[in-house]
TINURO-408962 format. One record per residue (C-alpha): residue in three letters; residue number from 1; y, z, x. Coordinates in nm, 3 decimals, m for minus. Layout:
<atoms>
ALA  NUM  Y  Z  X
...
</atoms>
This chain:
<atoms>
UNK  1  9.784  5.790  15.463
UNK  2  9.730  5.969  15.777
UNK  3  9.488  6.236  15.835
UNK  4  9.730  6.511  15.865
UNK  5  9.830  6.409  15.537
UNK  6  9.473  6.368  15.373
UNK  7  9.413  6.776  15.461
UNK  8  9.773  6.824  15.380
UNK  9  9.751  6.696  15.007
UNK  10  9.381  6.889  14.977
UNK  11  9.493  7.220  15.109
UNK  12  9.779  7.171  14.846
UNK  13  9.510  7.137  14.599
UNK  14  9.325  7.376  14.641
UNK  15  9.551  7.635  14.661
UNK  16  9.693  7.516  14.326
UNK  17  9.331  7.511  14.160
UNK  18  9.318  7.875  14.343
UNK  19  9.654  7.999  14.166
UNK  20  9.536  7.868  13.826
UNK  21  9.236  8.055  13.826
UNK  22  9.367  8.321  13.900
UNK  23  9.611  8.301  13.656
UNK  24  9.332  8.240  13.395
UNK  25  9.121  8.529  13.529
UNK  26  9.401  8.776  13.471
UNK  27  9.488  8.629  13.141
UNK  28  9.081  8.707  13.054
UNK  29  9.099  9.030  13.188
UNK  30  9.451  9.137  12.985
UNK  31  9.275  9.018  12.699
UNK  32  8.895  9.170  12.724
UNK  33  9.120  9.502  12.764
UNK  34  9.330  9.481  12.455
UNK  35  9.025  9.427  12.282
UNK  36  8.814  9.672  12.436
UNK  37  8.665  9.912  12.177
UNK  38  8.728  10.242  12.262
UNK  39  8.331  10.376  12.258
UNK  40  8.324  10.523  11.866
UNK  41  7.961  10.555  11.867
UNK  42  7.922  10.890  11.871
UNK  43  8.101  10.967  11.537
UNK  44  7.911  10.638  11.383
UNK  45  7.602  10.802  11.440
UNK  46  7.724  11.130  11.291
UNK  47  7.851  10.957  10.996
UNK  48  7.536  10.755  10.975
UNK  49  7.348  11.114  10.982
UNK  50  7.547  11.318  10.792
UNK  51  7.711  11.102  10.466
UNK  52  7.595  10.947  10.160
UNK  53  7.722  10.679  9.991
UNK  54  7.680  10.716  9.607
UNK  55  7.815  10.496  9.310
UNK  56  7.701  10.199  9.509
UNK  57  7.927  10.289  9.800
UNK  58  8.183  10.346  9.587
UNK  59  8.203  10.744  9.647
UNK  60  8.026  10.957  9.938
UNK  61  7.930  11.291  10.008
UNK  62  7.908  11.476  10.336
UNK  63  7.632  11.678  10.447
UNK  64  7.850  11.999  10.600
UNK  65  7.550  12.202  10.699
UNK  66  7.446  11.898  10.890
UNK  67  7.771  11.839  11.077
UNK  68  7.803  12.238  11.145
UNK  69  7.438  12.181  11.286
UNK  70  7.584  11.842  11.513
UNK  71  7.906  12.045  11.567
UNK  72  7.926  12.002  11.983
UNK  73  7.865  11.644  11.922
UNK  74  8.152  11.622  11.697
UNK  75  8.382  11.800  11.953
UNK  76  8.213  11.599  12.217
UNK  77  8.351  11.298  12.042
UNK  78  8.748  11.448  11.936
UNK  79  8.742  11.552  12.339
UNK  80  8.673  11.180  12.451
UNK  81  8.958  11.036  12.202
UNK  82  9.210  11.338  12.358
UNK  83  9.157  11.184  12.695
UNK  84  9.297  10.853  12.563
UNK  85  9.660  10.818  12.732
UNK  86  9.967  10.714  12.546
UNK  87  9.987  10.422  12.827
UNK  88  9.607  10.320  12.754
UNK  89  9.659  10.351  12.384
UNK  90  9.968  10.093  12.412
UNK  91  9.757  9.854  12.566
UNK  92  9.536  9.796  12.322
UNK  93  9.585  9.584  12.018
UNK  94  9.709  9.667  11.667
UNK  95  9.358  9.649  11.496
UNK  96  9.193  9.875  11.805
UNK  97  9.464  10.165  11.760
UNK  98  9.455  10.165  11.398
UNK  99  9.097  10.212  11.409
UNK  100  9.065  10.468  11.673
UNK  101  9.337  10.677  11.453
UNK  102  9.143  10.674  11.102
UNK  103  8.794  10.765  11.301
UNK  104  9.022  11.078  11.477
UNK  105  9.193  11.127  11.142
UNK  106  8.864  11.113  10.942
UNK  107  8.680  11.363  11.249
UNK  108  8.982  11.601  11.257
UNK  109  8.906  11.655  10.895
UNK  110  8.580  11.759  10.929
UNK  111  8.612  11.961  11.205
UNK  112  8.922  12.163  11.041
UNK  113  8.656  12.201  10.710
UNK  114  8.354  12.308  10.933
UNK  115  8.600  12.576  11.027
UNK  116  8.550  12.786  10.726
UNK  117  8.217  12.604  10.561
UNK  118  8.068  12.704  10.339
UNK  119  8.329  12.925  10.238
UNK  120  8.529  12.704  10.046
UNK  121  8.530  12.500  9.759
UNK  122  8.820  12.293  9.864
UNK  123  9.005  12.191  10.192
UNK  124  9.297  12.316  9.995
UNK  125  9.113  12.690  10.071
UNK  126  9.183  12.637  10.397
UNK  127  9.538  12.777  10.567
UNK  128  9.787  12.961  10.324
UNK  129  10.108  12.898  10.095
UNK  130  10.331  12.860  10.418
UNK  131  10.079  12.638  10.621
UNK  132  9.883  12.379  10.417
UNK  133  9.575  12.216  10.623
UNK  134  9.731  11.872  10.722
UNK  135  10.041  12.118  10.851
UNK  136  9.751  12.233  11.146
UNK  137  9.825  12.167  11.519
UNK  138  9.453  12.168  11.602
UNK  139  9.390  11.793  11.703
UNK  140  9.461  11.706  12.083
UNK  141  9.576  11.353  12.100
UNK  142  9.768  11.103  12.286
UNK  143  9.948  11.391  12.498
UNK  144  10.017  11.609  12.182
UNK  145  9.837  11.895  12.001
UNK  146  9.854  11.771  11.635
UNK  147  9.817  11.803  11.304
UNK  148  9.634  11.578  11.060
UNK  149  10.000  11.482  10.888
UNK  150  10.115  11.386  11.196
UNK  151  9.861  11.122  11.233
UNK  152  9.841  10.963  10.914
UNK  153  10.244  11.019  10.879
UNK  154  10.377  10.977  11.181
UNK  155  10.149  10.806  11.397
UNK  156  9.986  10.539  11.111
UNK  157  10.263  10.534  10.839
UNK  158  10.609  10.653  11.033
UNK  159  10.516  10.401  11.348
UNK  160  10.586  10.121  11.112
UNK  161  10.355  9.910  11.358
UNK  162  10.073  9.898  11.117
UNK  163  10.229  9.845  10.755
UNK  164  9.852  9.831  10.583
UNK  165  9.863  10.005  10.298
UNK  166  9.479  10.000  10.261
UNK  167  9.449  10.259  10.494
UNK  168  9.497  10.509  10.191
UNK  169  9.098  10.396  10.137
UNK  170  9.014  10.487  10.496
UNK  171  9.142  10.784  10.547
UNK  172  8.967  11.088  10.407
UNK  173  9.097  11.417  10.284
UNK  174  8.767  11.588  10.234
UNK  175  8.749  11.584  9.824
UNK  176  8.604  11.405  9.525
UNK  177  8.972  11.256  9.432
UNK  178  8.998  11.086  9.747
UNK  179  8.832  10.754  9.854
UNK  180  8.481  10.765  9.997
UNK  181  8.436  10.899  10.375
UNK  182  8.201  10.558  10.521
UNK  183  7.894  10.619  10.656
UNK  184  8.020  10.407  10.961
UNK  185  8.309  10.464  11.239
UNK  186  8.621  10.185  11.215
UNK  187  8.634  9.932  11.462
UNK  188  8.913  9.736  11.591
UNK  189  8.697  9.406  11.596
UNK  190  8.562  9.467  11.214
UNK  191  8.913  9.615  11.064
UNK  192  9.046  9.365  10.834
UNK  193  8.655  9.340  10.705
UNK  194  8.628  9.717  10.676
UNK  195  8.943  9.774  10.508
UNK  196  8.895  9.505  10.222
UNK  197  8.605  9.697  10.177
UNK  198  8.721  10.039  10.135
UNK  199  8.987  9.911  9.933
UNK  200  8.776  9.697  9.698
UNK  201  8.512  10.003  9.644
UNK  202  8.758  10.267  9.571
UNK  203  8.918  10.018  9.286
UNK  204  8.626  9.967  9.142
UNK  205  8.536  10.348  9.068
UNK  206  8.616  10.364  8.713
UNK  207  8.614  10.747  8.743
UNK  208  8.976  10.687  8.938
UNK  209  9.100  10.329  8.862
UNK  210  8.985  10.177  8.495
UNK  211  9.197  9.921  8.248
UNK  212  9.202  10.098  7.931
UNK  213  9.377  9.866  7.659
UNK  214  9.770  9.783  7.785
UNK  215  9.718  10.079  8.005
UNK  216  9.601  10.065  8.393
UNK  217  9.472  10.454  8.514
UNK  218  9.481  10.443  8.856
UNK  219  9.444  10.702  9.132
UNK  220  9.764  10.926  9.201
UNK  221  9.739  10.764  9.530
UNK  222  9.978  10.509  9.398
UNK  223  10.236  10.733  9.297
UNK  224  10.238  10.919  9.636
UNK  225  10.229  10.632  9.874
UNK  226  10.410  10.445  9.606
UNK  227  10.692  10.300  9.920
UNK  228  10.386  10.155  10.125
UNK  229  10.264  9.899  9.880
UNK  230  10.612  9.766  9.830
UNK  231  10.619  9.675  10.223
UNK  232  10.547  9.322  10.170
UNK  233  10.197  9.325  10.285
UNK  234  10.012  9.004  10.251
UNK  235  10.290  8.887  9.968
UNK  236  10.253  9.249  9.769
UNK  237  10.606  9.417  9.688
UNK  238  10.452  9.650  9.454
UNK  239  10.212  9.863  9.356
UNK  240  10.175  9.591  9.045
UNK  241  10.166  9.326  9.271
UNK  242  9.846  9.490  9.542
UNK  243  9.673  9.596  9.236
UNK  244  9.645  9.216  9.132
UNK  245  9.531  9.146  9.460
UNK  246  9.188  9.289  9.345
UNK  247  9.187  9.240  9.015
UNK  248  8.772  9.140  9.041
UNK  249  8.724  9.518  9.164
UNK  250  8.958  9.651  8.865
UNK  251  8.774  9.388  8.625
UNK  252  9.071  9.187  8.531
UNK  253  9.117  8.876  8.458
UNK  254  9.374  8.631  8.506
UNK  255  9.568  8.656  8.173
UNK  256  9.565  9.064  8.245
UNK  257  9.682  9.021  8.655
UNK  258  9.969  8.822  8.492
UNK  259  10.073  9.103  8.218
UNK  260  10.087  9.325  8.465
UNK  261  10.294  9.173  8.682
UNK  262  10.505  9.114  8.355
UNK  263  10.552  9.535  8.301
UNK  264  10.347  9.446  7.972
UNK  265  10.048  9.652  8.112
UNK  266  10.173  9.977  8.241
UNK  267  10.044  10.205  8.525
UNK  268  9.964  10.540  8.438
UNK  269  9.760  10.834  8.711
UNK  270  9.420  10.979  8.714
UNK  271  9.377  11.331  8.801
UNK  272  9.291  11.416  9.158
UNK  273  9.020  11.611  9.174
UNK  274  9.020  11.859  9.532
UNK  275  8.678  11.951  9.471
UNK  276  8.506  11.962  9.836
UNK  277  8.361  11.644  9.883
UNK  278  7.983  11.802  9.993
UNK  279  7.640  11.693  9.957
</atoms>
């Protein structure tokens, strides 16, 4: 082979070798982006601060006065997620957008209660008959001023992106009844992990989920979500069905997951108890 042809081949090369890595590097860069947490630390330290886990993490109170005392550092946080754009927020993956809209969720609710602490003894004290407090376009995000039912509803549940029931134990409505605020922000790289978690806790509170006899109380959470646990999440067509999934947090065993799957143990609700969830 001539010369000419030696640097011929080699400059072929190379430029090959040049468009892989290029390739590669791009590929890297797409997918360091998608899994780019958006910076929740601010709101981890608050919740670090300002809740406590009880019931061996099974429950949580909130230290109001606390937060009302942090309150620019909560808004500091809500006004970095309302600079998120709709076009940024598609970029990221499923886990990262699910997480950033519990922690705005679970931020928007304490700001809206800060609003009229400590003059409340429920978050239910807060609007009137014709405007409940989830009905309250107060939370800018992704190009909209909205309210905390349009997050959890539209954005989490209507999207039909996520399909997760679980994240009925990560949102938080401010109240006994409901599952425990964490004392931690969601992440998109720790979701799955946090979510089992939340999940697993709340089921084992036998103040809101206990096997009494052929008779399962559970939370009224199940009857009002009741559509999202027959999805088909991870196998689960029914509320029956996720329930069995943690039967060690609900302190079944086998011969019990399998009656209740049979209709032979039936599911009955708790009360919900709205009492302001406060330290």
């Amino acid at each position: 082979m001539s010369l000419f042809n030696n640097l011929v081949v080699k400059n072929l090369v190379v430029k090959n070798l040049v468009v892989k890595m290029t390739i590669a590097t791009t590929v890297l860069l797409s997918s360091a982006a998608a899994y780019a947490d958006f910076n929740h630390s601010s709101w981890d330290a608050l919740l670090d601060k300002h809740v406590v886990m009880t019931n061996a993490g099974k429950a949580s109170v909130v230290d109001y006065a606390g937060m009302q005392a942090d309150k620019s550092k909560l808004a500091s946080y809500l006004s970095a997620t309302s600079k998120v754009t709709q076009a940024e927020f598609n970029r990221w993956n499923k886990d990262e957008q699910l997480a950033f809209l519990i922690n705005v969720y679970n931020a928007g609710t304490v700001e809206l209660v800060l609003t009229e602490y400590p003059n409340i003894k429920s978050i239910k004290d807060i609007g009137s008959v014709l405007s409940s407090p989830w009905k309250q376009n107060f939370i800018p995000l992704l190009g909209k001023t909205r309210s905390l039912d349009d997050i959890e509803h539209n954005l989490i549940r209507g999207s039909k992106r996520y399909n997760d029931p679980r994240i009925h134990f990560a949102v938080n409505c401010a109240s006994i009844g409901c599952p425990a605020l964490q004392d931690d922000a969601f992440t998109g790289k720790r979701l799955d992990k946090q979510l089992e978690q939340v999940t697993s806790k709340f089921l084992a509170d036998s103040s809101r989920n206990r096997l009494k006899g052929n008779m399962l109380e559970v939370s009224p959470i199940f009857k009002w979500y009741k559509e999202d646990f027959t999805m088909g999440w991870r196998g689960t067509n029914d509320v029956a069905g996720f329930l069995g999934r943690y039967s060690q947090a609900l302190a079944m065993n086998s011969a019990q997951v399998k009656a209740l799957e049979q209709g032979k143990i039936k599911v009955s609700y708790t009360n919900y108890n709205w009492r302001l969830n406060k330290k």
